[in-house]
N, C-alpha and C positions, 0 to 999 in steps of 0.2 A: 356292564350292559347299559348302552345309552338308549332312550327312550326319546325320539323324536318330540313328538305328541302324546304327552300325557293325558290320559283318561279322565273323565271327572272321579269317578270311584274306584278307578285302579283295577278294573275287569282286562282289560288288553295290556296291562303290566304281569299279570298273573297268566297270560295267553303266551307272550314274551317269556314267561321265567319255564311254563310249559315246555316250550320249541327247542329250550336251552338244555330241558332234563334237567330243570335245580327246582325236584316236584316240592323236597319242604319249604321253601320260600314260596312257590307259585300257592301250598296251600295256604300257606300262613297270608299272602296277598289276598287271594280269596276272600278268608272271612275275613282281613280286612275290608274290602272292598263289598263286602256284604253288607258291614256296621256303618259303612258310610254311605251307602244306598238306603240304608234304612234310617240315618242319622238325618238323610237330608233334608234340610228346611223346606226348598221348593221342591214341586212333585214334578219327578224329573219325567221327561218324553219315552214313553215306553219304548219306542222306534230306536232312540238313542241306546236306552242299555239292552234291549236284545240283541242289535247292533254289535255291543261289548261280550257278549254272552255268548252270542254265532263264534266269534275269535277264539272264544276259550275251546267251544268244540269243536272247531276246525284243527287247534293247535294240539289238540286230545287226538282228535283221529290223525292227523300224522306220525303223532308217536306211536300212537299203537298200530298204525299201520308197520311201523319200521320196525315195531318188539312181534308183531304175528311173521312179518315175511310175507312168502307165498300163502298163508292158509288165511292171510285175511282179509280176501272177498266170500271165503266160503262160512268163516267163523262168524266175522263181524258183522254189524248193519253199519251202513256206509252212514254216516251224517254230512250233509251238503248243504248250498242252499238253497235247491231245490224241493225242499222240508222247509224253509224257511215262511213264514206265514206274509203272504201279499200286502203288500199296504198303499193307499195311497201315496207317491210321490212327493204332493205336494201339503196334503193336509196330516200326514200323517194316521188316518184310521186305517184299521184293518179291513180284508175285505167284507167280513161278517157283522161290523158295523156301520156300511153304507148300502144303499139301492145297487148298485151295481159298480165296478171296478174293471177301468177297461186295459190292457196290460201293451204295452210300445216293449220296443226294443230292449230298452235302458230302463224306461218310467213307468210309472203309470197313476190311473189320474181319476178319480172316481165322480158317478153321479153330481155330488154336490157340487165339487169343484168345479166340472165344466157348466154348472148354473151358474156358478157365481161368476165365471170370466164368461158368460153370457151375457150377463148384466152390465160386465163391465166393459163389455166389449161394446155395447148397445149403448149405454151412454156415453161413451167415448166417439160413438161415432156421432150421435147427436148433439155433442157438444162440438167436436169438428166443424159439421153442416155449420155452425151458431157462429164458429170462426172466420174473420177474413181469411181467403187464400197466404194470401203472406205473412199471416200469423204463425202458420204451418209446416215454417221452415223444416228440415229433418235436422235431429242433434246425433247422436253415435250411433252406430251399426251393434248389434245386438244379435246373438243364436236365439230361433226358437231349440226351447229344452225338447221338442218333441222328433222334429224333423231334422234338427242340426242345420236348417238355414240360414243365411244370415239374413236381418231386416233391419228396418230401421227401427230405431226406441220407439218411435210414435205409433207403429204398426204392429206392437207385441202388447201382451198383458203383463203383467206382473206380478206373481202370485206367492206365496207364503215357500220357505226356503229357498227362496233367491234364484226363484225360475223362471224363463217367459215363455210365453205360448201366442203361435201367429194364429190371425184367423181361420187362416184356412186350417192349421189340424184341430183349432175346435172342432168347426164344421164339421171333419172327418171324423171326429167324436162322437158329435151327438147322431150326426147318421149310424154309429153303429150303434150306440147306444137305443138308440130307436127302431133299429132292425130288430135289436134282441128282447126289446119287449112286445114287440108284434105277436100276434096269438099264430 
């Protein structure tokens, strides 16, 4: 079995050894992958190994979907990622550790974060104004991560896991964001 993309701790190798039905090596991966999550120097992004961890349960509920047959929607509880706990897109918190968490298609992008590409969207346009015109060339065409359009570099933000965001779905951000705290 080749492994594309190896895991930092070996959780989606143990997911892999799952899917295969070679359970004593998936467990013996396991707690490997357990002593090396817990072994680790730096404190790894929780986002990342539940991320690893969903894999293992996804790869659990197919097998045992295929060892029940027909009796396992009646027997089992389904695990999806629909159960899966929300998180910021871009900053990574959960939804139970920010003011609010607004949820896109694909993303989603909480309280803080649409402050901060507030900020930085507001100084960026005041620094603009501060520019000559023909400073202002456009350089590469860029997706917003929210709406999938494309824009130009100068007219997106730039935000933590290598995402951009146009003004305009801030905008549509904090407008909602600001409906939903209206009394």
């Amino acid at each position: 079995m080749a492994i594309s993309h190896p895991s930092k701790f070996g959780f989606v190798e143990c997911a892999d050894l799952i899917g295969a039905q070679r359970y004593g090596d998936a467990l013996k991966t396991y707690q490997q992958a357990v002593a090396n999550f817990l072994d680790a120097k730096a404190t790894p992004k929780r986002s990342a190994v539940a991320r690893e961890l969903f894999q293992i349960g996804a790869a659990l509920e197919e097998t045992l979907k295929k060892a029940y047959g027909d009796k396992w929607d009646a027997h089992v509880p389904r695990f999806s990622e629909t159960t899966a706990e929300e998180s910021c897109s871009f900053c990574g918190k959960r939804r139970n550790e920010v003011g609010k968490l607004i949820a896109g298609t694909a993303v989603q992008i909480c309280s803080e974060c649409v402050r901060v590409c507030h900020e930085i969207l507001t100084k960026e346009h005041i620094d603009a104004t501060d520019e000559p015109a023909n400073a202002r060339a456009s350089t590469k065409e860029h997706l917003c991560g929210i709406c999938m359009e494309p824009r130009d570099a100068e007219d997106l933000i730039f935000l933590p896991h290598a995402a951009y965001m146009c003004a305009g779905c801030l905008e549509e951000m904090q407008t909602v964001r600001d409906k939903r705290s209206e009394p």
